[in-house]
N, C-alpha and C positions, 0 to 999 in steps of 0.2 A: 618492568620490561616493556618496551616500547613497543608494538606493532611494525613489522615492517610493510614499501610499500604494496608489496605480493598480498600480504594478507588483508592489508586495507584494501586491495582493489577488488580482492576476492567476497569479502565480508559486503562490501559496495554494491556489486553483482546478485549474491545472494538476495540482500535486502530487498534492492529491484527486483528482480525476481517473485518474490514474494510479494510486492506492493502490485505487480501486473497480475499474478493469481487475483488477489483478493478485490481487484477492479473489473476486473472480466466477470468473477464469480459473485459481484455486487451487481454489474450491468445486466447479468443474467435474469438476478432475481427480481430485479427490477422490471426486464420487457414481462416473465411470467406472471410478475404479479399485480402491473398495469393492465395486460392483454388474457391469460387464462384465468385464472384464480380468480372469485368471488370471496364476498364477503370479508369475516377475520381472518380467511387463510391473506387473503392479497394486503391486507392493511400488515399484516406481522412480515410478511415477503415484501413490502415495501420499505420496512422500518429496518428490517435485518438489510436490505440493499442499503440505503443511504449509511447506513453504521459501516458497512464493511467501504464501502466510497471512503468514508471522511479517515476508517482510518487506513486505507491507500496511501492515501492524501497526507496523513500526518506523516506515515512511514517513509512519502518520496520527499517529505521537506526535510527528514532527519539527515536522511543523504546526501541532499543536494547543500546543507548546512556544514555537515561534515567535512562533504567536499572543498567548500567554499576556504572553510576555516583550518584546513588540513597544512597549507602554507603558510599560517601566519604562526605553527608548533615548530616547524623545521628550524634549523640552527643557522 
């Protein structure tokens, strides 16, 4: 069964959605763990921001791929 296009828009949304959470909540960890944090707390606050970044970043190419490629499925 096919997806219609209400749920692909919706599913689209969400994703996004979810890739803006984990970009803010990466950026975050990142000013605290550049600017307050010492030590191993700031290097693990650093590594957990860049991980949550990249996969932002994978999650808005999956959408923006989907999207791309969502008309070359129609009939």
């Amino acid at each position: 069964m096919a997806p219609t296009d209400r749920e692909r828009a919706a599913t689209r949304r969400r994703r996004l959605l979810w890739a803006g959470v984990l970009a803010v909540a990466g950026l975050a960890l990142l000013v605290v763990g550049l600017t307050l944090a010492d030590g191993a707390t700031a290097w693990i606050e650093v590594a957990v921001a860049i991980v949550l970044l990249f996969i932002s970043y994978g999650v808005q190419y999956v959408v923006r791929r989907e999207t791309l490629h969502a008309d070359d499925e129609r009939p």
